[in-house]
ROPA-103878 format. One record per residue: residue in one letter; y, x negated, z of N, C-alpha, C in turn. Coordinates in Angstrom, 1 decimal. Layout:
# residues N
 gufi    n_v    n_u    n_w   ca_v   ca_u   ca_w    c_v    c_u    c_w
    A      Y      X      Z      Y      X      Z      Y      X      Z
...
END
This chain:
# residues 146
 gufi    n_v    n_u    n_w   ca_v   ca_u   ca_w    c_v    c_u    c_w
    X  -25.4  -85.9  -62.3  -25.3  -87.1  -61.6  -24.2  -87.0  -60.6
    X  -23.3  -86.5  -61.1  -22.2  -86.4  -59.9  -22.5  -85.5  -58.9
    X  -23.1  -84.3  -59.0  -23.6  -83.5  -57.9  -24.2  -84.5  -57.1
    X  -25.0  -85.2  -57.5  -26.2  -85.9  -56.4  -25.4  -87.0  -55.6
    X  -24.4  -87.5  -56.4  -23.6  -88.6  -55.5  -22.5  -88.1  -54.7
    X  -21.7  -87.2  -55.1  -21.1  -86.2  -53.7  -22.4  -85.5  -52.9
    X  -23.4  -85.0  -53.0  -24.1  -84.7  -51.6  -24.3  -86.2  -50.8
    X  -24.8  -87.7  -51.5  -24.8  -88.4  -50.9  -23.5  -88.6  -49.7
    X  -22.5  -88.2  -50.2  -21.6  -88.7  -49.2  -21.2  -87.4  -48.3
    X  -22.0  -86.5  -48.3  -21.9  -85.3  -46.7  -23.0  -85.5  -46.2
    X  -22.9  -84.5  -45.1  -24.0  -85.2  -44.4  -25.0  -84.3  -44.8
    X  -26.7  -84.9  -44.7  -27.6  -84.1  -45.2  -28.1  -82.9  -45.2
    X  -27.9  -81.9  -44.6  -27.7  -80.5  -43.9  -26.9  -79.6  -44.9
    X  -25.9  -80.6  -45.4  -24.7  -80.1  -46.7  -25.7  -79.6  -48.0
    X  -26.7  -80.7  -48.2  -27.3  -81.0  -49.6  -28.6  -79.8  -49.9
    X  -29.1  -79.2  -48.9  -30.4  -78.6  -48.8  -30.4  -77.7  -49.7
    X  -31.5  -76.6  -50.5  -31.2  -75.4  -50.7  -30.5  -74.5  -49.6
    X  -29.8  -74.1  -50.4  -29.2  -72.3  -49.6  -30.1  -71.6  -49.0
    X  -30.2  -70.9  -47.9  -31.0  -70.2  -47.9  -31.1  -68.6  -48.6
    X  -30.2  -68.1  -48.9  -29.6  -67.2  -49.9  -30.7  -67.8  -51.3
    X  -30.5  -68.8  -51.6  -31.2  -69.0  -53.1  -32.5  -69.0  -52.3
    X  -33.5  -69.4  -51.5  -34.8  -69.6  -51.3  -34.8  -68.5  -50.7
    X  -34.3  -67.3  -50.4  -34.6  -66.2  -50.2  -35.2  -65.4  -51.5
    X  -34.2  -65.7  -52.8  -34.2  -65.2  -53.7  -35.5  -65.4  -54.6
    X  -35.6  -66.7  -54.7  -37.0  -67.6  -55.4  -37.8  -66.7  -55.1
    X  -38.1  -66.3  -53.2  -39.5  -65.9  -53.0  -40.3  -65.0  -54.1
    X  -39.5  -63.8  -54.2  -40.2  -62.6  -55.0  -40.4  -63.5  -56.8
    X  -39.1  -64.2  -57.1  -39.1  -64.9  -58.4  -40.2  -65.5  -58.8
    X  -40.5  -66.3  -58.1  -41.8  -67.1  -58.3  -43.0  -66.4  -58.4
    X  -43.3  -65.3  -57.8  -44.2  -64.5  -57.4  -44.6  -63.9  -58.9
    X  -43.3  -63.2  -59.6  -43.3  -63.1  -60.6  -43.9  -63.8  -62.1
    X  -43.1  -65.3  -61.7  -43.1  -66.0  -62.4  -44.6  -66.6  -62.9
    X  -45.5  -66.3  -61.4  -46.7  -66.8  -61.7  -47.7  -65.5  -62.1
    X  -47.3  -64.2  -61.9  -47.8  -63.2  -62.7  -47.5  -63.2  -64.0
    X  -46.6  -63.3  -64.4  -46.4  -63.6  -66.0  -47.0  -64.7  -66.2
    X  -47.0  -65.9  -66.0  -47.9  -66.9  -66.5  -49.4  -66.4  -66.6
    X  -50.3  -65.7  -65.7  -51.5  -64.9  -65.6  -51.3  -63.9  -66.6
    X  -50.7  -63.1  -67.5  -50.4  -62.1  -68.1  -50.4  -62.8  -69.5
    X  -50.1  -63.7  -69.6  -50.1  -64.4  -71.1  -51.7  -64.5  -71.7
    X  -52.6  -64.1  -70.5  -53.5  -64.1  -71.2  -54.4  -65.9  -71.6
    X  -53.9  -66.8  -71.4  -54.0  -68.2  -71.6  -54.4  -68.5  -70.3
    X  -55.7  -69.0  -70.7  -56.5  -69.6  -69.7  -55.5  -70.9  -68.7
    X  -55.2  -71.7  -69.8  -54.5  -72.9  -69.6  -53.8  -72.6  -68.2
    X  -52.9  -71.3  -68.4  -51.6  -71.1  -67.8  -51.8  -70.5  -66.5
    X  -53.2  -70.4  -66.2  -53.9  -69.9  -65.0  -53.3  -71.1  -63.9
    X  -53.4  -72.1  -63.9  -53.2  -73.1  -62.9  -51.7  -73.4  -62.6
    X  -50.8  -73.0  -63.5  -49.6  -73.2  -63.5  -49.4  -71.6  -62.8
    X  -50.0  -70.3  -62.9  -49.8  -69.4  -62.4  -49.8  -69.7  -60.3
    X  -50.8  -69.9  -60.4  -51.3  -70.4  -58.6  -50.1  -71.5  -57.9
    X  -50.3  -72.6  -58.6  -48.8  -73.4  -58.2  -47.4  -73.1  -58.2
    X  -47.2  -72.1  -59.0  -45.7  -71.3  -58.8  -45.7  -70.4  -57.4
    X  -47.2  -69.6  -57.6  -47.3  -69.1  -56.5  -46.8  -69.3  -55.0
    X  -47.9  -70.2  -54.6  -47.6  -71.1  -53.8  -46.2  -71.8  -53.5
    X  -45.3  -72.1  -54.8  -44.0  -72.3  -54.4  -43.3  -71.5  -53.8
    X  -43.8  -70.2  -53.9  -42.7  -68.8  -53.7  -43.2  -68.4  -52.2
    X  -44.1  -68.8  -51.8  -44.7  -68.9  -50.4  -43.6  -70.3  -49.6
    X  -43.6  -71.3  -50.5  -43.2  -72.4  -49.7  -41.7  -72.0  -49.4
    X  -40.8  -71.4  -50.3  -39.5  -71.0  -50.1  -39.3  -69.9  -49.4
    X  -40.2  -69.5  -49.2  -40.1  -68.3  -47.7  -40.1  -69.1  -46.5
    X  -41.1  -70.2  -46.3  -41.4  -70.4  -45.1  -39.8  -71.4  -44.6
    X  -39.3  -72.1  -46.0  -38.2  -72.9  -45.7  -37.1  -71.6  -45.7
    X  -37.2  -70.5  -46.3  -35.8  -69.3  -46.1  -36.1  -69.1  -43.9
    X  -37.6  -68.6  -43.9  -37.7  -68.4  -42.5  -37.1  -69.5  -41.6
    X  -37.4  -70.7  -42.0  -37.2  -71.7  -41.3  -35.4  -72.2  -41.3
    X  -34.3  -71.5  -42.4  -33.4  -71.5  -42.0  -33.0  -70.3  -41.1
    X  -33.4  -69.6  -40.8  -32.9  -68.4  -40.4  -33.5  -68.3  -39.2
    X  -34.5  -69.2  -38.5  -34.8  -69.7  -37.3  -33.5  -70.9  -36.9
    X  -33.1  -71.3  -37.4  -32.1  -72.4  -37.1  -30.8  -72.1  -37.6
    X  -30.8  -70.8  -37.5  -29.5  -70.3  -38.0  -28.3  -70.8  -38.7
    X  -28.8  -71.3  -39.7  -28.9  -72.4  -40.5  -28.4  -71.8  -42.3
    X  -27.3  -72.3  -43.0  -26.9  -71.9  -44.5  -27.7  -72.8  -45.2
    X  -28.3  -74.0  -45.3  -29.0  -74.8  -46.1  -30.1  -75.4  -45.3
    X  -31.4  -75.8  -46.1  -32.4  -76.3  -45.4  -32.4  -77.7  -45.1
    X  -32.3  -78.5  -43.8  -32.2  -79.5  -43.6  -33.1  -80.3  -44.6
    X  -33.0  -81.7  -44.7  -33.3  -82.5  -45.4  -35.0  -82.9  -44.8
    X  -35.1  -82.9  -43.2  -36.4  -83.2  -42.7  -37.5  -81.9  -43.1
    X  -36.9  -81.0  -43.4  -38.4  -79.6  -43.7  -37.8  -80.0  -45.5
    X  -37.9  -80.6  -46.5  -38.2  -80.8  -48.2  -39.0  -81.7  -48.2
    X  -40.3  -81.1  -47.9  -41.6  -81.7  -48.1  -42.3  -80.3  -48.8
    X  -43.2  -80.3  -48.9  -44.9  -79.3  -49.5  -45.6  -78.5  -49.1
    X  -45.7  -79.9  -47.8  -46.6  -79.0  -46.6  -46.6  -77.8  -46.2
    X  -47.4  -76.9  -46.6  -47.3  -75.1  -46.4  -47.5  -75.0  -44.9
    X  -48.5  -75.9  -44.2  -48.4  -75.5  -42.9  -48.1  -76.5  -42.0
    X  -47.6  -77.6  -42.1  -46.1  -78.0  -41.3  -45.3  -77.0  -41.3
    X  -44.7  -76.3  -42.4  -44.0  -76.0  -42.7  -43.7  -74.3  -41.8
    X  -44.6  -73.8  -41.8  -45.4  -72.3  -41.1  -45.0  -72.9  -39.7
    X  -45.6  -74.2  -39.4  -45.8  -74.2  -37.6  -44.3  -74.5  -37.0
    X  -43.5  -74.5  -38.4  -41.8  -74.8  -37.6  -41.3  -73.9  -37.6
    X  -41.7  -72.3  -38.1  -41.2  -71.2  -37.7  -41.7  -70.8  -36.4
    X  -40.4  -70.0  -36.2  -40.4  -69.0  -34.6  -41.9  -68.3  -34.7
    X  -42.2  -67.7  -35.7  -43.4  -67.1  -36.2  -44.5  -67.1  -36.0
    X  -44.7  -68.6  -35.7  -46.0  -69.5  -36.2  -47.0  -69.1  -34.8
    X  -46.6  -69.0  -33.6  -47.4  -68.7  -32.3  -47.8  -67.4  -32.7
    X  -47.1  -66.5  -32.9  -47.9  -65.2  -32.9  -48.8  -65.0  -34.4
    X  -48.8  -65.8  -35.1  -49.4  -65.8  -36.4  -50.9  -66.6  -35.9
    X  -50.9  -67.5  -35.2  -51.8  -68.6  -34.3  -52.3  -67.7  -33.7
    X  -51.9  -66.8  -33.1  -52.8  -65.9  -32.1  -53.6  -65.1  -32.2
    X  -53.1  -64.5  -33.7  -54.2  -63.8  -34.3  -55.2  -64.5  -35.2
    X  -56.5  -64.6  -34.8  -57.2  -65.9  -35.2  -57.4  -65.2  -36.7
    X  -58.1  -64.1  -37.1  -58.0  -63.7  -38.8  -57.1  -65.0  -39.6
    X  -55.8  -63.9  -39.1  -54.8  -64.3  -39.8  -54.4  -65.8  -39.5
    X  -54.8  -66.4  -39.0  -54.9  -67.9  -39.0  -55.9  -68.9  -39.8
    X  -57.3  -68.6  -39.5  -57.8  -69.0  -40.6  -57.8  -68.5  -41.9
    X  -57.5  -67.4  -42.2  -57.1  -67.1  -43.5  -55.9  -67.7  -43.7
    X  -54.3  -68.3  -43.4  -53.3  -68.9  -43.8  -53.6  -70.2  -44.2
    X  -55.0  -71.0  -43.0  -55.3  -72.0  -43.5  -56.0  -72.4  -44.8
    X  -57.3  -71.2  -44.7  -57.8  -71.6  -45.9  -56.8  -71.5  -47.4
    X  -56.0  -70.4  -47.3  -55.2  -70.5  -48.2  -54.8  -71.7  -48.5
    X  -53.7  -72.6  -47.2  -53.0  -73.5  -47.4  -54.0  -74.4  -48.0
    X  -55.1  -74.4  -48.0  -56.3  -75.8  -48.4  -56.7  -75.6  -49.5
    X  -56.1  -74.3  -50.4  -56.6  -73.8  -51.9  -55.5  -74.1  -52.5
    X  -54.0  -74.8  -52.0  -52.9  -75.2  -52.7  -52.2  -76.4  -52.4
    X  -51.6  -77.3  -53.5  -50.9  -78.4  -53.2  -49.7  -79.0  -54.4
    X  -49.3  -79.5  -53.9  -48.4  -79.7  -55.0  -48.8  -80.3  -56.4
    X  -49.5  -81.3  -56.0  -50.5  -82.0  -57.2  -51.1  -81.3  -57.8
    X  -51.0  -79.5  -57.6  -51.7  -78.6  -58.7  -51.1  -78.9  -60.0
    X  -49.5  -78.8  -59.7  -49.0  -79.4  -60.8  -48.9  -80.1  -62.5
    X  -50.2  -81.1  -61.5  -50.4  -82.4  -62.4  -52.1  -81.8  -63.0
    X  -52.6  -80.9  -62.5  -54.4  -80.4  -62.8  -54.1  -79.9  -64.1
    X  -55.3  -79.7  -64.6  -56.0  -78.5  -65.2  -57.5  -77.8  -64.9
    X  -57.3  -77.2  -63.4  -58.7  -76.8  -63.3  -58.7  -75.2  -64.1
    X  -59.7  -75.2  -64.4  -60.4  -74.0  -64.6  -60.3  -72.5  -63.7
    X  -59.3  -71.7  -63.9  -59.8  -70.8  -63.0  -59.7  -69.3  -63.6
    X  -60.4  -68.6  -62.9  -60.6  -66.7  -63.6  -59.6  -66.3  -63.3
    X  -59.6  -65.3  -64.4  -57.6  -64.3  -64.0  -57.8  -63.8  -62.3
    X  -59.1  -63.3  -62.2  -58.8  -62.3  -61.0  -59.0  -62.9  -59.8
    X  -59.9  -64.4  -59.7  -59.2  -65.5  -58.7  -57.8  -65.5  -58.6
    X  -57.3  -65.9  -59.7  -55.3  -66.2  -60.2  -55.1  -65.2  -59.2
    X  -54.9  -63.8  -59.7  -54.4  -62.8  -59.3  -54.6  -62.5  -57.7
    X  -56.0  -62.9  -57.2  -56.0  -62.7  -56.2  -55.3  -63.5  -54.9
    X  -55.0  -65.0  -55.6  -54.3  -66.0  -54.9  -53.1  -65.9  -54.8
    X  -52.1  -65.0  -55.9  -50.3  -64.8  -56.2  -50.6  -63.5  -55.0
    X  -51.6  -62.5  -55.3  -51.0  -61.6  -53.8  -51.1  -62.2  -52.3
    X  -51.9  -63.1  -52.0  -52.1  -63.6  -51.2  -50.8  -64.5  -51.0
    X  -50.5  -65.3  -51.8  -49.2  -65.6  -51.4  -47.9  -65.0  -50.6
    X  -47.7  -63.9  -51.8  -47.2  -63.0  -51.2  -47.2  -61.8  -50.0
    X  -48.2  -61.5  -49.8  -48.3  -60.8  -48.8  -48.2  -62.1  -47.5
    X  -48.2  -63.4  -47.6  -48.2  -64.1  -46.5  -46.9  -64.6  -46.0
    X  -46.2  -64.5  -47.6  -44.5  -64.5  -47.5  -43.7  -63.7  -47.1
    X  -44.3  -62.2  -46.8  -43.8  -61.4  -46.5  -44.3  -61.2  -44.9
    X  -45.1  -62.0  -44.6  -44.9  -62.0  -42.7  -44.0  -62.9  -42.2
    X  -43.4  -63.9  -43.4  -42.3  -64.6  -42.7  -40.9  -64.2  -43.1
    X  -41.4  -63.7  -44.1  -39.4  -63.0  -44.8  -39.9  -61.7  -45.3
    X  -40.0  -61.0  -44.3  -40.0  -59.3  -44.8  -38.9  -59.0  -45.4
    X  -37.7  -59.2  -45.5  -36.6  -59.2  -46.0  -36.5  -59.7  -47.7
    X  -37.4  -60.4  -48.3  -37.3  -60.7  -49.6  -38.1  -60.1  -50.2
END
């Protein structure tokens, strides 16, 4: 509680993730949702994909400090949105230009949401698995560095 009431009083730019820590997340999460797939538990298939997907979203907010040369992520990019999020990187035109890799970032983005969270759909390991490299390999056109 005290953390949250001194960021209230800096200015919001102060309060964001680090980009150092959302640099780090990326590969973490990636992880995090291969081990959830590895347990073997169907259940834990859906919680695998939405971790995923987080480890995508903290790349695109690491890229997006490091376009704004920036130690923490402003308060206006802590949203979800995977491609808001994409189109506020320096990146995002030459990612647009190559049509492939555009509709494929989309369709991705339209197979994930935050409200996965709250689901329990049904899904096969090797869907799972195929959606955590996808993440990843798409995190790594924005932060080859992580």
């Amino acid at each position: 509680m005290t953390r949250k009431r001194q960021c209230y009083e800096r200015s919001e730019s102060d309060c964001g993730p680090k980009r150092v820590v959302l640099c780090a997340l990326v590969e973490t999460r990636f992880r995090d949702g291969e081990t959830l797939l590895k347990t073997g538990q169907p259940q834990r298939r859906n919680g695998a994909v939405y971790i995923a997907g987080y480890g995508l979203e903290c790349a695109l907010k690491a890229r997006i400090c490091v376009d704004l040369q920036l130690d923490r992520l402003p308060r206006k990019y802590w949203h979800h949105d995977l491609l808001r999020l994409a189109e506020t990187t320096t990146l995002w035109p030459s990612m647009a230009a190559n049509r492939d890799m555009l509709d494929s970032f989309k369709t991705f983005v339209a197979e994930w949401a935050v409200g996965m969270r709250y689901e329990k759909v049904p899904l096969e390991a090797h869907a799972t698995l195929k959606f955590i490299n996808r993440a990843r390999s798409f995190a790594k056109e924005f932060v080859p560095w992580a």
